[in-house]
C-alpha positions, -999 to 999 in steps of 0.1 A, spaced: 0 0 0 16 32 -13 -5 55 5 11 81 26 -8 93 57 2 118 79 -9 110 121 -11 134 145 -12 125 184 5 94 175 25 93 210 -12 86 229 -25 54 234 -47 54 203 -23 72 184 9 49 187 -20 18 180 -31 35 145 4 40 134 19 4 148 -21 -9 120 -8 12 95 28 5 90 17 -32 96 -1 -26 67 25 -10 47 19 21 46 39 52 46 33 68 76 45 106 87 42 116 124 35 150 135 52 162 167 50 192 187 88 207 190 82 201 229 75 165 224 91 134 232 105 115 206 80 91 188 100 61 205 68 35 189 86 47 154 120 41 162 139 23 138 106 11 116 106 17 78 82 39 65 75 64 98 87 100 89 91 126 120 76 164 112 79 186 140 52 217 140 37 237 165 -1 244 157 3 280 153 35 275 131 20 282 95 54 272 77 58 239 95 25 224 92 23 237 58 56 213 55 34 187 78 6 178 56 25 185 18 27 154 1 -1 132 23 -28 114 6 -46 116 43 -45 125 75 -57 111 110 -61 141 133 -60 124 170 -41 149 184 -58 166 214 -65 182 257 -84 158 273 -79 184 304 -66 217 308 -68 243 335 -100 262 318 -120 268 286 -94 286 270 -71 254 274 -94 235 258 -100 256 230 -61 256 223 -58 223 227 -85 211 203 -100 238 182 -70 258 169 -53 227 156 -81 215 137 -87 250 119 -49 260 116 -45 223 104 -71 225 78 -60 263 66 -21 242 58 -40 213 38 -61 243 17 -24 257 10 -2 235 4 -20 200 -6 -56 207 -19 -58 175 -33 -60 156 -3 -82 124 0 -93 129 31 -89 147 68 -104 118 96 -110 144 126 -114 120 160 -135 140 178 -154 122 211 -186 114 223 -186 144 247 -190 166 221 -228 149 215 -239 150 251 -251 120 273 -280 106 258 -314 103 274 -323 67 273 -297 34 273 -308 24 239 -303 29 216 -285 57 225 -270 92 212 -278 92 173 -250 112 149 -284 131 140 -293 144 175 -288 175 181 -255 177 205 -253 189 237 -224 190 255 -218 188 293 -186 201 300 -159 226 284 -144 194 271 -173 181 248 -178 220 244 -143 220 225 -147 191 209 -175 202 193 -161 236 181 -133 223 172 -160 196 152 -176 231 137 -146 245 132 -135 214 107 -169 217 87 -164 249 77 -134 238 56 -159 207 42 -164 222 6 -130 226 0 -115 195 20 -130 158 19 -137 154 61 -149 126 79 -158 130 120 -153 98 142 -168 101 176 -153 75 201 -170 68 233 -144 56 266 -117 40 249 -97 9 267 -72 -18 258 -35 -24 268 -16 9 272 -45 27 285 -40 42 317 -73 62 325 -94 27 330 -65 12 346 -75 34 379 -109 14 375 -92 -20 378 -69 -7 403 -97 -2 428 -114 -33 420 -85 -53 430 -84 -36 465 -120 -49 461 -141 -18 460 -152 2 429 -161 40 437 -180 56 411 -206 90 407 -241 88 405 -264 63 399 -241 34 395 -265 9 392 -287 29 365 -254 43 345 -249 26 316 -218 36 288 -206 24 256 -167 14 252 -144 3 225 -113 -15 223 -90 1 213 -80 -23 182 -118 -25 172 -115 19 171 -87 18 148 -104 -8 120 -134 17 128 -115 47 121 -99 32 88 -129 22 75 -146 57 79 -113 72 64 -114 52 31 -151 47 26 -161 70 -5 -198 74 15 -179 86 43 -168 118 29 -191 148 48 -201 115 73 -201 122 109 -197 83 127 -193 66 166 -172 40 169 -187 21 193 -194 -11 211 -229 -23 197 -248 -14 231 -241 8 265 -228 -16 291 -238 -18 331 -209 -16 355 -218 -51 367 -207 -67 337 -172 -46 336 -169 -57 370 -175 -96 361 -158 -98 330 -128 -85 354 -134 -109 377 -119 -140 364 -87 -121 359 -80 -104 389 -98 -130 412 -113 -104 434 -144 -119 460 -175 -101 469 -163 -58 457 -181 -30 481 -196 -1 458 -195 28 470 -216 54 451 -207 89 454 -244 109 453 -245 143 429 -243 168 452 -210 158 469 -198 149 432 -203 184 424 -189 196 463 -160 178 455 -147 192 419 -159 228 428 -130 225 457 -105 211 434 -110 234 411 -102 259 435 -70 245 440 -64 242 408 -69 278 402 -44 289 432 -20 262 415 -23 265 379 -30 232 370 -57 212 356 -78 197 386 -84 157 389 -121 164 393 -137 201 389 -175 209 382 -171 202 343 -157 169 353 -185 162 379 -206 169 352 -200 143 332 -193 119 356 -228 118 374 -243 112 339 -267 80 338 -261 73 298 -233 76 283 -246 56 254 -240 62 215 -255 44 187 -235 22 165 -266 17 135 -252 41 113 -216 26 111 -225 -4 108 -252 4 80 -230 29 63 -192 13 72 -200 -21 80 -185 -21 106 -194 -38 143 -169 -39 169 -158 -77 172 -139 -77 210 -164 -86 233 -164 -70 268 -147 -103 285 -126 -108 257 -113 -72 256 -112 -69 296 -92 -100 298 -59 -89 270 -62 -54 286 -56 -69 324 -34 -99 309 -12 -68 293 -16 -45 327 -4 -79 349 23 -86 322 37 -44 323 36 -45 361 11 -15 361 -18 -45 384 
């Protein structure tokens, strides 16, 4: 495959996964790092992975970025940041400054895959089927606020560039340290969550079955002007994440404990604080709380699979099982 695609974000745990798929599949792959970056150590010594370093606001350098790429996988992103105005640095400002490079210097590129994220949509109001690609969104926090701008942001280059919006829900597999704080708890036998967390109910993806997604909504003609989730076929209950763990980690009877709203919300409006007086993103603030005490974070997989054909094939056990295997194996469980 002769194709050259240009990743960005490719040092995240998605991002080093899509670029390990496509020089498996022979592709010419181009990695674009910020100047303050780490070195892309997943490319090291592989044939066919090119290093660009740009800042976002460096017009010369991305313009040397994207020249030359039939596409290009935009994962790159703040999944927190001290305020708004993080957010919208993080993940608006790239996708426009991104775009205004490929209308430059290669306006005859196949396609721009923005990743974007569930948040953007909003929780949905009912576990099924879920949030639908044509429901109007609605956001929750400054997050899914950015990711939707930054969504709007890419559409308003869609006449002049081929784009295609993928919307992943909670993302998990080996490398993935967010749901490894999950796992952690349950093998001290307790699970802590917010809300209702017998009522809450969220889709997930491995991360494996996100990348096939992704490629498939980055070469399918229909796809062009599509906005998709990637998603597991239905929301899951936190009972069944806590038995498909079970087996692995060999944990007995697990003590719930269920953080109610209010305190949720006590609780990030007091980090946030602190954050504030510190200058650093908060663990939990009332954006955060806000998503967390959500009863359905759900999304619809109907129109991928119509339009795509594409189901995710992990099951829950199955994907539970290689992500612990991998966490025992690392040392990180």
């Amino acid at each position: 495959m002769d194709e050259m695609i240009l990743v960005t974000g490719s040092t995240g745990f998605i991002g080093s996964r899509m670029v390990d798929r496509l020089v498996g599949e022979g592709c010419r792959v181009r990695v674009l790092l910020r100047p303050e970056s780490a070195s892309f150590s997943a490319a090291s010594g592989r044939n066919g992975v090119e290093t660009v370093r740009a800042a976002y606001d460096d017009a010369e350098a991305l313009g040397r970025a994207v020249s030359g790429v039939d596409s290009i996988i935009h994962l790159a992103g703040l999944t927190k940041a001290a305020d708004e105005a993080g957010f919208i640095s993080g993940n608006v400002m790239p996708v426009e400054n991104l775009l205004g490079a490929v209308q430059r210097h290669n306006p005859g590129l196949r396609r721009f895959l923005l990743v974007s994220s569930l948040a953007a949509a909003g929780p949905a109001q009912s576990p099924s089927p879920g949030v639908r690609e044509s429901d109007s969104p609605a956001p929750v926090s400054a997050y899914g606020r950015s990711k939707l701008l930054g969504e709007e942001a890419a559409l308003r280059h869609a006449g002049a560039v081929p784009l295609t919006i993928v919307r992943p829900p909670a993302v998990y597999g080996p490398g993935d340290r967010d749901i490894l704080e999950v796992f952690a708890m349950m093998k001290k036998g307790y699970l802590l969550s917010a809300g209702s967390g017998v009522r809450q109910r969220f889709s997930m993806i491995h991360v494996d079955d996100l990348v096939e997604g992704m490629l498939r909504a980055l070469r399918s003609e229909a796809g062009a002007g599509s906005t998709y989730f990637i998603t597991s076929p239905r929301g899951y209950a936190w009972s069944e994440v806590i038995e498909a763990a079970r087996p692995v980690l060999g944990f007995g009877k697990l003590v719930r404990i269920n953080l109610p709203k209010p305190l949720v919300f006590g609780l990030g409006s007091v980090l946030e604080a602190f954050a504030k007086l510190s200058g650093r993103p908060a663990l939990i603030n009332r954006d955060k709380a806000a998503e967390l005490v959500q009863d359905y974070w759900v999304c619809s997989s109907e129109k991928a699979e119509k339009e795509l054909g594409f189901v995710a094939p992990t099951s829950l056990a199955e994907g539970v099982a290689e992500t612990l295997q991998w966490y025992q194996r690392k040392g990180w469980l």
